[in-house]
VEXMARPA-967973 format. One record per atom (N, C-alpha, C, CB): residue in one letter; x, y, z. Coordinates in steps of 0.001 Angstrom, whole numbers, plus 500000, padded with zeros to 6 digits. Glycine has a CB too. Example, Ala and Ser with C-alpha at 12.3 -4.5 7.8 and 13.67 -1.06 7.14 Angstrom:
A513190494310507800 A512300495500507800 A513200496700507800 A511308495527509046 S512850497750507080 S513670498940507140 S512900500030507870 S514084499402505725 
END
This chain:
X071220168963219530 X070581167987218655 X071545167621217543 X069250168536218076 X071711166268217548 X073044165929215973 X072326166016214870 X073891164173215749 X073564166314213894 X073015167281212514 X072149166104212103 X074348167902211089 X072012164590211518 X071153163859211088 X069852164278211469 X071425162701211402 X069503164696212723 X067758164793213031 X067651166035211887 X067113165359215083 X068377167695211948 X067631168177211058 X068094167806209670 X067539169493211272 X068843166974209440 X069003166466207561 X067890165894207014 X070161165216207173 X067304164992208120 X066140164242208056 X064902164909208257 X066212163273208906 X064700165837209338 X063582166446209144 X063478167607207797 X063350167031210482 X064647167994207240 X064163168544206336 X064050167980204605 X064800169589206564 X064660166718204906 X064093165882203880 X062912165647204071 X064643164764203692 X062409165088204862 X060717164252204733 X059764165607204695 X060150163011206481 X060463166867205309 X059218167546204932 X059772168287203619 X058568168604206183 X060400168215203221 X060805168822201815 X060645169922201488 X060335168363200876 X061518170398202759 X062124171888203071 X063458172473202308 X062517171905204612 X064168171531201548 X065787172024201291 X066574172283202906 X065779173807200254 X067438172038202139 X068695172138203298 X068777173691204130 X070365171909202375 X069167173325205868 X068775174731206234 X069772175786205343 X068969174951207982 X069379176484205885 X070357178021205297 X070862178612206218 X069612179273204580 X070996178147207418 X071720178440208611 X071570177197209266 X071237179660209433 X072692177272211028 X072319176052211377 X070985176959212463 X073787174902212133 X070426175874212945 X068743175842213770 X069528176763214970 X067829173771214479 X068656177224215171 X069147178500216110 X068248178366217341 X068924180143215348 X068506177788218710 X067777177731220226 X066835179044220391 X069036177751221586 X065769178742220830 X064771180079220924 X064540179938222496 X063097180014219865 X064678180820223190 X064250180975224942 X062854180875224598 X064692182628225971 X062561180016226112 X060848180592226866 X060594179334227576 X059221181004225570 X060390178339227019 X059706177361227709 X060649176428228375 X058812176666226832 X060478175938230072 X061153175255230833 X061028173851230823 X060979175678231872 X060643173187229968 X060083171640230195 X060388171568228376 X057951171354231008 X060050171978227591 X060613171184225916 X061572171967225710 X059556171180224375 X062136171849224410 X063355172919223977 X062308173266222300 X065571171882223738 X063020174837221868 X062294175042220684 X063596175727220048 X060781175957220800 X063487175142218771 X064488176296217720 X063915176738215946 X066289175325217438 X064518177784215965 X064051178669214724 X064896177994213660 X064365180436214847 X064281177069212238 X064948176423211177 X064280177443210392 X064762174787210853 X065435177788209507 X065207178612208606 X065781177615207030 X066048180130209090 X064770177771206282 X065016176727204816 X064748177191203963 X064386175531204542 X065042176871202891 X064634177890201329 X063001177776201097 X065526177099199569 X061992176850201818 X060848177122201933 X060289178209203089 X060391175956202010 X060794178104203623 X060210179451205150 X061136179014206168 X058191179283206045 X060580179838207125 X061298179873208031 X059991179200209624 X062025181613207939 X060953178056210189 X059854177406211204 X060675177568212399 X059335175698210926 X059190176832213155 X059791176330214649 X059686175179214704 X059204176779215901 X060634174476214858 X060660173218215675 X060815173050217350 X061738172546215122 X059517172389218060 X059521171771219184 X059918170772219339 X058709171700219599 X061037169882220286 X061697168785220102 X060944168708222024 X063716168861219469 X060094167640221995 X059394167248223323 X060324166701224203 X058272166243223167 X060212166974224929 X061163166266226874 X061027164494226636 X059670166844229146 X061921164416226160 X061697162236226309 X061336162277227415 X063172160862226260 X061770162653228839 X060856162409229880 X059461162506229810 X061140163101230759 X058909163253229714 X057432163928229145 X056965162388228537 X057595165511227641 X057459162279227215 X057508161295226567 X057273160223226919 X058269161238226174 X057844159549227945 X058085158294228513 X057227157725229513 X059229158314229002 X056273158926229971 X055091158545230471 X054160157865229876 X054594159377230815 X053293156773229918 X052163155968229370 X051250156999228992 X051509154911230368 X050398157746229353 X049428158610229030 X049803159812228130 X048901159031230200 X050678159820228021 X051553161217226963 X050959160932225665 X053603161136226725 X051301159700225005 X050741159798223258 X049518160096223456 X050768158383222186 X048400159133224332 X046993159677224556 X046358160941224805 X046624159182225383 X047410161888225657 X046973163256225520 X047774163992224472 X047069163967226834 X048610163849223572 X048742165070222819 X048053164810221591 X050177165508222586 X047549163082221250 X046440162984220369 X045537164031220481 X045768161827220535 X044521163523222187 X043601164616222171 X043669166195221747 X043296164610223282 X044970166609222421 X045101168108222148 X045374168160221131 X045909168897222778 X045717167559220158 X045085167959218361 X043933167856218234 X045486167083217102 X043598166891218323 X042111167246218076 X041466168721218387 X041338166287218911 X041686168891219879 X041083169980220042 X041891171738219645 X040723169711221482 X043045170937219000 X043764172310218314 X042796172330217138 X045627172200217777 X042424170992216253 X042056171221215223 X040464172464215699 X041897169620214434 X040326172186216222 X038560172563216881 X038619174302216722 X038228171978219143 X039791174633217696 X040069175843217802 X040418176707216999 X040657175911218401 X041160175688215724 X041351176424214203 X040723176408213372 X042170176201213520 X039088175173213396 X038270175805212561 X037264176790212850 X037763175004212030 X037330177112213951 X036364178024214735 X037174179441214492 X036155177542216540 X038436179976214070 X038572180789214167 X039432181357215146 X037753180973214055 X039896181132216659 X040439181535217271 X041812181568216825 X040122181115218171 X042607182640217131 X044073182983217032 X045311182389217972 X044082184375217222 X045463180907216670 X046271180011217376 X047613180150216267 X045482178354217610 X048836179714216430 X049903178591215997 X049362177471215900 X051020178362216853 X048812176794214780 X048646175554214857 X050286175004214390 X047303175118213913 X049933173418215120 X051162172658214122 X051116171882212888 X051790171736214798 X051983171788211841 X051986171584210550 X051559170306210554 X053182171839209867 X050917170090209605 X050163168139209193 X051229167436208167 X048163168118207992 X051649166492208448 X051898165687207327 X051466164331207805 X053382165751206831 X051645163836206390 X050393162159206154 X049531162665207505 X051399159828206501 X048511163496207728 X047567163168208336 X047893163537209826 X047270161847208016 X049007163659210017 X049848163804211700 X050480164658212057 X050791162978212098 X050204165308213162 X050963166626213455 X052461166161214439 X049750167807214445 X051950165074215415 X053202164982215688 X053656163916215131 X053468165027216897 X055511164162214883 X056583163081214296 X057692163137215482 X057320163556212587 X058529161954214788 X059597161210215536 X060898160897214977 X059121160040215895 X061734160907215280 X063009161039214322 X064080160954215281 X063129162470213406 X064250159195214867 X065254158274216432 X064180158001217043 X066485159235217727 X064611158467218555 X063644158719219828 X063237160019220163 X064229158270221042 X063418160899219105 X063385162396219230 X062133162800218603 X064620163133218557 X060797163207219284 X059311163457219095 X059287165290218718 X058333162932220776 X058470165721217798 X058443167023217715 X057940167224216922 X059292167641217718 X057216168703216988 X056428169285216257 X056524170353215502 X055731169426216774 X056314170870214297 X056980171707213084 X055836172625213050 X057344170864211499 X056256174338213124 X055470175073213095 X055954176409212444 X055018175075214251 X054692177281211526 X055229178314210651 X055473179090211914 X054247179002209375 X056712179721211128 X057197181005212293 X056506181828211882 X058711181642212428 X056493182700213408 X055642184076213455 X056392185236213991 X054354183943214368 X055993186344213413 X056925187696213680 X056311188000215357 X056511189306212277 X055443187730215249 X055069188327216614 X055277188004217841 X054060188408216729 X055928188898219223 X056897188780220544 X056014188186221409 X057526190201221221 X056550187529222196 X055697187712223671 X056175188572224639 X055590186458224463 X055359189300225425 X055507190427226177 X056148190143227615 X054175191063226272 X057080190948227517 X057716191064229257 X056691190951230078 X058460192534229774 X057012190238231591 X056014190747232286 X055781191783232964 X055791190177232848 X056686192733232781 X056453194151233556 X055613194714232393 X057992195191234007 X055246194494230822 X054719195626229929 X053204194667230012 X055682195973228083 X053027193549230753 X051618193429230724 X050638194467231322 X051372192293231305 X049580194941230984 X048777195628230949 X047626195393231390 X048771195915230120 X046461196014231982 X044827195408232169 X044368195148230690 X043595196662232990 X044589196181229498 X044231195916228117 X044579194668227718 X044782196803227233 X045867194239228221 X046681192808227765 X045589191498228296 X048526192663228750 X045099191928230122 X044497191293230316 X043296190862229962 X044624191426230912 X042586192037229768 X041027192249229288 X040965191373227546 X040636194408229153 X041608191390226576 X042132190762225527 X042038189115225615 X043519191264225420 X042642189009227361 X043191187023227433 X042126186820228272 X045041186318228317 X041525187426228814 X040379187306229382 X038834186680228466 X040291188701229889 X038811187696227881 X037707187599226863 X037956186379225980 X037620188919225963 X039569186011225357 X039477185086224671 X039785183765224891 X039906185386223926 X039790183630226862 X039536182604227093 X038218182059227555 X040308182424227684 X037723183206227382 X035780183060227783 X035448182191226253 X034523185257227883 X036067182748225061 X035697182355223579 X035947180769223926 X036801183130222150 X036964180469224222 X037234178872224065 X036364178279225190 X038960178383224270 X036428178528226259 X035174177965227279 X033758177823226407 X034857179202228689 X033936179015225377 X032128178691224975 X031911177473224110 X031340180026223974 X032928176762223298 X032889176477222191 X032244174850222633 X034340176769221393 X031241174541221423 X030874173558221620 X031874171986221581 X029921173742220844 X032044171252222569 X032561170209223065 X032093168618223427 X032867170722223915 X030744168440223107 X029847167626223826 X030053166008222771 X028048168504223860 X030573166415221889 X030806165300220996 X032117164552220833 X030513165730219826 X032852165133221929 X034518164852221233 X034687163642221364 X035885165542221913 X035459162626221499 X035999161575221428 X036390161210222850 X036980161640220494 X036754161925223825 X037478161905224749 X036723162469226169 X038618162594224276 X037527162101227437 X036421162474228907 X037466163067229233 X035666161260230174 X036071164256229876 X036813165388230644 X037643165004231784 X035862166359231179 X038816165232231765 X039455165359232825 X039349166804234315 X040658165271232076 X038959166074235107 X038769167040236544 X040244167584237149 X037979165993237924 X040420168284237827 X041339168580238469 X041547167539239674 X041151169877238776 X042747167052240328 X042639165462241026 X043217166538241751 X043375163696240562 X042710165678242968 X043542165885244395 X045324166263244385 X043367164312245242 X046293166921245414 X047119166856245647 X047959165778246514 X047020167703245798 X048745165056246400 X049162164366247452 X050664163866247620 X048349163364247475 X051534164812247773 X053059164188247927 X053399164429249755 X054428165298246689 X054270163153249851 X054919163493250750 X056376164538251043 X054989162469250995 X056090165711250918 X056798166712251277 X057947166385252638 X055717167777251550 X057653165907253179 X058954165688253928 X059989164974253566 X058775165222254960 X059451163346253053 X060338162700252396 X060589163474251232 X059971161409252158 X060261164047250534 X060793164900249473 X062054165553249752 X059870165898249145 X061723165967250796 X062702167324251200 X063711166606251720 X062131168543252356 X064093165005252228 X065027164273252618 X065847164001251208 X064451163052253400 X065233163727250413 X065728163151249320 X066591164291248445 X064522162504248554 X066305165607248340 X066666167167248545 X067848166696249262 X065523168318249447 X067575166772250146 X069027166947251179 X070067166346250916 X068955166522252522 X069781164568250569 X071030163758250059 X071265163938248760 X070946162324250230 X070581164357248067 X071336164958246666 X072185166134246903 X070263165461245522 X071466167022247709 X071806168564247497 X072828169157248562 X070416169457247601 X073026168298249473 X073244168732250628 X072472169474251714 X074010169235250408 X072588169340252933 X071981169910254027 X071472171068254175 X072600169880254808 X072934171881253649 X073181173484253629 X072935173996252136 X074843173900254121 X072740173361251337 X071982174089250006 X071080174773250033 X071498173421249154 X071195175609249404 X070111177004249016 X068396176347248863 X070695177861247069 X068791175197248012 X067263174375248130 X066630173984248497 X066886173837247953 X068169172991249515 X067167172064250676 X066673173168252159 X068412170410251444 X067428174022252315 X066965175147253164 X065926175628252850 X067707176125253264 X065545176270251605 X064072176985251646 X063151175924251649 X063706177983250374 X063169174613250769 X062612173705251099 X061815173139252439 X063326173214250799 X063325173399253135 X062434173016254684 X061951173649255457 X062933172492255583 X062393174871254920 X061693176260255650 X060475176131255007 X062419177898255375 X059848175561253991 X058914176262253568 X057718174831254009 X059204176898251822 X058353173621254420 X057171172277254706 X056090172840255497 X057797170844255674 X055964173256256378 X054277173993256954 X053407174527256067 X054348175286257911 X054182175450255393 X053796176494254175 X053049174857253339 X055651177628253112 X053958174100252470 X053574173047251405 X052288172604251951 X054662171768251195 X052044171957253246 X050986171119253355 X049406171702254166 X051672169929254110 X049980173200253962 X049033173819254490 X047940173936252802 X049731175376255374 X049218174644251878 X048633174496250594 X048189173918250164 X048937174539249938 X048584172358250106 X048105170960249739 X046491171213250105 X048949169583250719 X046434171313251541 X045189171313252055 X044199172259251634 X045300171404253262 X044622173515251284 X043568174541250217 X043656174362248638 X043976176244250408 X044287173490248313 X044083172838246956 X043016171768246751 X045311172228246574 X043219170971247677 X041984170456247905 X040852170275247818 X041845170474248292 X040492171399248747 X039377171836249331 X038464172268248204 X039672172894250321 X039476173032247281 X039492173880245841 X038733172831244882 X041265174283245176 X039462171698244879 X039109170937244032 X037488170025244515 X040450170097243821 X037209169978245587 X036026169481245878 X034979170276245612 X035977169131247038 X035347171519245786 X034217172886245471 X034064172998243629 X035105174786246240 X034688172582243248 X033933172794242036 X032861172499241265 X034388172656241502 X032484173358240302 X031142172970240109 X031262171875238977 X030183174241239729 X030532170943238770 X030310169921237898 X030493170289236270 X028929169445238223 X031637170933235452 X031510171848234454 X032502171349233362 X031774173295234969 X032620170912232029 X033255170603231288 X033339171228230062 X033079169673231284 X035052171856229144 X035015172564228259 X036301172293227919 X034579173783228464 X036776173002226361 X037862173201226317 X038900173835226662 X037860173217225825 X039951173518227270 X040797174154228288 X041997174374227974 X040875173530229372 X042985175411227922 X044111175425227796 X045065176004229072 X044181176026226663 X045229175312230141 X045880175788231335 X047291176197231045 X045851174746232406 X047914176208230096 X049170176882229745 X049233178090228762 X049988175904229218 X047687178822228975 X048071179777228217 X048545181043229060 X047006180032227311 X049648180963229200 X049911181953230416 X051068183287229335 X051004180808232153 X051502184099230286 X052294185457229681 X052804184803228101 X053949186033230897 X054132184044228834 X055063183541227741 X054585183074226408 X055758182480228235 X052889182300226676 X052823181295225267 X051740181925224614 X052473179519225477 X051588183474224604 X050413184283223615 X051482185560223229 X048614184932224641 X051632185179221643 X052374186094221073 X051543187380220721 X053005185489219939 X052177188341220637 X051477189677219817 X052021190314218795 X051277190768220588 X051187191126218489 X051848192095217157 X051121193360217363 X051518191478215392 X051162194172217782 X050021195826218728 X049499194862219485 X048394197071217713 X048139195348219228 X046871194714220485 X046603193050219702 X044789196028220493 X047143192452218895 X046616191186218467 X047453190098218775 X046362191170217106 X046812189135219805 X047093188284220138 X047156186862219640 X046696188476220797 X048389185376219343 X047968184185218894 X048570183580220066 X048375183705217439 X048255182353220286 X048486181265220985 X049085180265220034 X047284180817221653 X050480179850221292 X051527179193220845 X051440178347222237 X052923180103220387 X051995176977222076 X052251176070222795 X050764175317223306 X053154176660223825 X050246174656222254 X048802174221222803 X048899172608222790 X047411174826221741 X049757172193223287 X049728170758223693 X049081170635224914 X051052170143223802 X048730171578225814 X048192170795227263 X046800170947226818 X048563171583229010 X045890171890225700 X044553171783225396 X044228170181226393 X044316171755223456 X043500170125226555 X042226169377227299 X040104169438227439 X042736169736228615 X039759168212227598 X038696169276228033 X038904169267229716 X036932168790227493 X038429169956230423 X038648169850231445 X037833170771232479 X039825169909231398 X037831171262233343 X036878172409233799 X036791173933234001 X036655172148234736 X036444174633233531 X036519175882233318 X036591176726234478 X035574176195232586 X036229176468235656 X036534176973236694 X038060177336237173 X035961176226237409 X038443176325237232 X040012175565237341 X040822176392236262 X040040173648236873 X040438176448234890 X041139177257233769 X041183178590234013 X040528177124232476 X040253179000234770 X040075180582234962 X040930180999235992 X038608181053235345 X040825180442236981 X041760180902238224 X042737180839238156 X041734180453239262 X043134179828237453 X044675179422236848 X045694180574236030 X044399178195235671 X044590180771234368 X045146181825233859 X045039182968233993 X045097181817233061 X044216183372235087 X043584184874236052 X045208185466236705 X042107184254237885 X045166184589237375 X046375184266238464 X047383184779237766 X046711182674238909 X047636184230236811 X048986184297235778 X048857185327235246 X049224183281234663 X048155185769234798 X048244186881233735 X048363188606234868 X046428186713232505 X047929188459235926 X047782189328236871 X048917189060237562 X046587189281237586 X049916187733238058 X051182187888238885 X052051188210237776 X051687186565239794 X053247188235238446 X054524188166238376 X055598186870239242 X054758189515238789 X057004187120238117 X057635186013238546 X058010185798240337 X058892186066237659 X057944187205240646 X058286187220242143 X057060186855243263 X058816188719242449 X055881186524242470 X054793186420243416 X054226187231243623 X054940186104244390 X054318188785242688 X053435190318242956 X051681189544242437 X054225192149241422 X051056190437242708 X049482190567242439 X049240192029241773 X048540190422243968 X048688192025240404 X048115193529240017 X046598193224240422 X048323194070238147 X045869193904241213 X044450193642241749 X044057194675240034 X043918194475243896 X044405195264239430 X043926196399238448 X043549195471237222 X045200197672238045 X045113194506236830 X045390193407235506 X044092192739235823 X046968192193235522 X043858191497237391 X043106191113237729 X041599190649237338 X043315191614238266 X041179192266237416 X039698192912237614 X039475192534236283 X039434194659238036 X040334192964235348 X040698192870233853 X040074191918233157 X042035192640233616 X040982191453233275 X040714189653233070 X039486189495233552 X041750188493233955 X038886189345234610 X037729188796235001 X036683189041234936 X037672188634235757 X036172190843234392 X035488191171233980 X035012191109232597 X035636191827234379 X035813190532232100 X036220190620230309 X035340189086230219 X038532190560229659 X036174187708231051 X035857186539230769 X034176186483231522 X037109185490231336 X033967187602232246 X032322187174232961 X031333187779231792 X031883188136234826 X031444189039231307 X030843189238230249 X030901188719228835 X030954190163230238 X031521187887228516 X031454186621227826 X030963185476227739 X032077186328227799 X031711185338229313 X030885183500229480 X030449183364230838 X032093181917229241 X029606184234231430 X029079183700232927 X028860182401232965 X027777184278233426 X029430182626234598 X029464181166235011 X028359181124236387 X031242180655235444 X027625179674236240 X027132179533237559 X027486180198238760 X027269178476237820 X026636179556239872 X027037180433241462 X028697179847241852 X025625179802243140 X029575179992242412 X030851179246242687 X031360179743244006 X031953179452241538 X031528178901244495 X032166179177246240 X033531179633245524 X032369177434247669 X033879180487245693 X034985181169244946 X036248181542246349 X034211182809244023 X035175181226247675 X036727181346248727 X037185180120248732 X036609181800250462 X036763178869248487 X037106177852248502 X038172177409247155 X035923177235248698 X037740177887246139 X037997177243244646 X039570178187244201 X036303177670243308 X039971179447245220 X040767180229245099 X042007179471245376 X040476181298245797 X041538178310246206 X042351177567246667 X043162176571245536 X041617176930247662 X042739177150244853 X043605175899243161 X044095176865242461 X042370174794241733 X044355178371243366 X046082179528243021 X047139178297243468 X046439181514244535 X047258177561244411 X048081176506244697 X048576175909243296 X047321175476245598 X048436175559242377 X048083175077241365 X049861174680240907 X047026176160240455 X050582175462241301 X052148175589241678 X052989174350242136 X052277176565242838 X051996173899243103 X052816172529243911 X053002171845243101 X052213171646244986 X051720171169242087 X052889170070240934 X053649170523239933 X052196169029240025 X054075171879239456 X055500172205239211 X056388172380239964 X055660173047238688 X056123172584241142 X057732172420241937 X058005171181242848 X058010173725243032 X056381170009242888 X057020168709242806 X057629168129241562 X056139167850243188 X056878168635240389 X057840167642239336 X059642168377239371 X056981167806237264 X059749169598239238 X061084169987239708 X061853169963240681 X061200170767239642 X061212169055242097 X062126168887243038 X062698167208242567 X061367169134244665 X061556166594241832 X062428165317241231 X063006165593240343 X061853164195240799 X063074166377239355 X064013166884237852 X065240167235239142 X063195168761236471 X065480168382240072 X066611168229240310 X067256167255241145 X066843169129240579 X066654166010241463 X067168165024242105 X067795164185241361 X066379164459242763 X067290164321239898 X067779163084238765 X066920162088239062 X069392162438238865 X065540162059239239 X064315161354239551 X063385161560238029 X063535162098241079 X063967163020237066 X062974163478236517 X063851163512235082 X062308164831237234 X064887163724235347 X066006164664234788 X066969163476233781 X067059165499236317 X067669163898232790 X068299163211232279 X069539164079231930 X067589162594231363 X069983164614232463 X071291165627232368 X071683166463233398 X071167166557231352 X073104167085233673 X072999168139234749 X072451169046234426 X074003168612235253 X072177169294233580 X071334171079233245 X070197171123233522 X071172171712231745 X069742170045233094 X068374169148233351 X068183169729234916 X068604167105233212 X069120169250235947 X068479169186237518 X068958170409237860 X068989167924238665 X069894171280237065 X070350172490237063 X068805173256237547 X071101172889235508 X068498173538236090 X066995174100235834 X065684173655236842 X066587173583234325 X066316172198236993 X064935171820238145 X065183172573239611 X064844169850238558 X066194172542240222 X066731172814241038 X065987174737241095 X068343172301240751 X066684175578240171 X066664177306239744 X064706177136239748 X067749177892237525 X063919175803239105 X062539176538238954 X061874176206240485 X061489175844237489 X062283174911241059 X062003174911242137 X061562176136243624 X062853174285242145 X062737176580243459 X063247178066244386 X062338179095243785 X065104178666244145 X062231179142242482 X061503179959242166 X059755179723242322 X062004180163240971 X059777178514241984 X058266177835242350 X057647178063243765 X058351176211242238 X059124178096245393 X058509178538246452 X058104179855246521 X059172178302247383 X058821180719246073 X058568181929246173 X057180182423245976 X059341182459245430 X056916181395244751 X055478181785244100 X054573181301244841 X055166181303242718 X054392180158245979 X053446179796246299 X053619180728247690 X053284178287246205 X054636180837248236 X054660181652249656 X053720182901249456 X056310182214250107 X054268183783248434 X052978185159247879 X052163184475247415 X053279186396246647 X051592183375246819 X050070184109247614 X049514183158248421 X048721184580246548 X050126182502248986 X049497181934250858 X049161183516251453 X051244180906252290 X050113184170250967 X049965185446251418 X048958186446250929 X051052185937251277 X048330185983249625 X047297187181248820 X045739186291248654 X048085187711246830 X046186185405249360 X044983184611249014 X043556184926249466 X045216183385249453 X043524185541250692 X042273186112251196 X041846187239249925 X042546186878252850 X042864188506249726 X042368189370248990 X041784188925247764 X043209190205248812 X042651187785247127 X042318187244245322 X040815186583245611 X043729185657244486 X040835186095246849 X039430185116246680 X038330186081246568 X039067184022248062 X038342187602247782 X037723188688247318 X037531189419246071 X038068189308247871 X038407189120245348 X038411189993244481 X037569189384242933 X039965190389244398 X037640188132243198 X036938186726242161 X035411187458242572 X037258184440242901 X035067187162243903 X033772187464244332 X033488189055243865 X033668187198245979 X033864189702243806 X033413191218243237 X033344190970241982 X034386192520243466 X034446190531241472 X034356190524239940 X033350189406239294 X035845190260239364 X033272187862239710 X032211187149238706 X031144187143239227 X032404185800238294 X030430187889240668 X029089187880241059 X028683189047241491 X028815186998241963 X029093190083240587 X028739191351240571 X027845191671239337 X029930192145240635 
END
């Protein structure tokens, strides 16, 4: 980032000049974040993906998800909100969009030191946000939509970027039966749901809930939505119980799901069907098979990274094509027991 963006951002917010230069913070694969440290405190700045950006519907949803950040912070739940000025959380500076936030001491946890306690914790306090009243907001729930890419032509377009014999376009094509079998239990997933609308945060996964002992905040709440709670559960169930390699803790699992049912029961739910939106994977490793084509991407590092999450994205959906019978069992013991 050239030095003018932070001269300027720390003029208008009338921070003083840094006291170091902004220092890159790891975690998230789609924005970049860095630690500004100023004679007023010490922040984070999120500088958003201009791609991201450049979509038509983008200003319209991260409006909403203030709003519903604001919701979540007067209610109490343990968030990172982002900083207000004149009235606005997000600013712009050039073509460069981003959001300013107090830093916090507290880590996010490896995923080998996640725990059932860790789970039982994200469990319960995503039952809290499912409960919260929603019926007035400004905005319509968004459903979970169908899947639909053409995976083959994908995987052509793979090939003439990547070559034939690339590591990518190989698992890629090894894996097309696998893709559209998934497609088809995503689906299915999405027709089975029950008619249900709430506030949703589908990215609250390992990386974006910091701690300090057992106390947990939530960081990165731009995808807030309302959206359906079914869909939110399986989603961050999934997550909080795998690993990057595609493992399953059936123990983390139980965790989680027992925590969020004694909170917020939910109606009856075809739950072998709805297991089917663990798929949930395919549109991150379609939007990263176009990031590494330069379809998505605006740099080599850019299709670098698309390329590295891709591979990693099959892996994840191959386990659990493979765990999927057991997880759908294991939903059914746990929310209709």
């Amino acid at each position: 980032m050239m030095e003018p963006f932070w001269e300027t951002l720390c003029r208008v917010w009338e921070l003083g000049a840094p006291t170091c230069p902004p220092c890159p913070v790891s975690g998230g694969y789609l924005h970049k974040m860095y630690r500004l440290d100023t004679p007023c405190g010490s922040y984070a700045v999120k500088l958003l993906n201009p791609e991201v950006m450049r979509r038509p519907n983008a200003p319209g949803n991260y409006r909403n998800a203030e709003r519903l950040e604001a919701v979540l912070e007067e209610k109490g739940l343990p968030i990172v909100a982002a900083l207000c000025r004149n009235g606005q959380k997000m600013h712009c500076i050039g073509e460069q969009h981003y959001y300013l936030f107090p830093w916090v001491t507290h880590k996010a946890l490896p995923e080998a030191a996640v725990a059932p306690e860790h789970c039982a914790v994200i469990g319960g306090l995503l039952a809290r946000m499912h409960s919260l009243p929603c019926g007035e907001m400004p905005m319509a729930a968004r459903q979970p939509e169908p899947i639909a890419v053409d995976w083959e032509g994908l995987a052509h377009t793979v090939q003439n970027a990547w070559g034939r014999e690339s590591a990518l376009s190989c698992a890629l094509a090894q894996a097309l039966p696998l893709l559209e079998h998934a497609e088809l239990l995503y689906n299915r997933g999405v027709e089975a749901l029950p008619p249900l609308a709430c506030i949703c945060n589908g990215d609250m996964d390992v990386k974006n809930v910091l701690w300090q002992g057992s106390d947990p905040v939530i960081i990165d709440l731009e995808c807030l939505e309302l959206g359906n709670p079914v869909n939110d559960l399986v989603q961050l169930a999934l997550g909080w119980a795998g690993d990057a390699s595609g493992g399953m803790d059936e123990t983390r699992l139980a965790a989680f799901l027992a925590a969020y049912r004694h909170a917020h029961p939910l109606p009856p739910v075809d739950w072998a069907a709805v297991c089917g939106l663990g798929f949930f994977w395919l549109d991150w490793l379609h939007y990263n098979l176009r990031r590494a084509c330069g379809l998505a991407a605006d740099t080599p590092e850019e299709r670098m990274l698309g390329s590295r999450q891709a591979q990693e994205t099959l892996v994840r959906i191959r386990s659990y094509g493979e765990k999927l019978p057991a997880v759908a069992a294991q939903f059914q013991r746990s929310m209709n027991s």
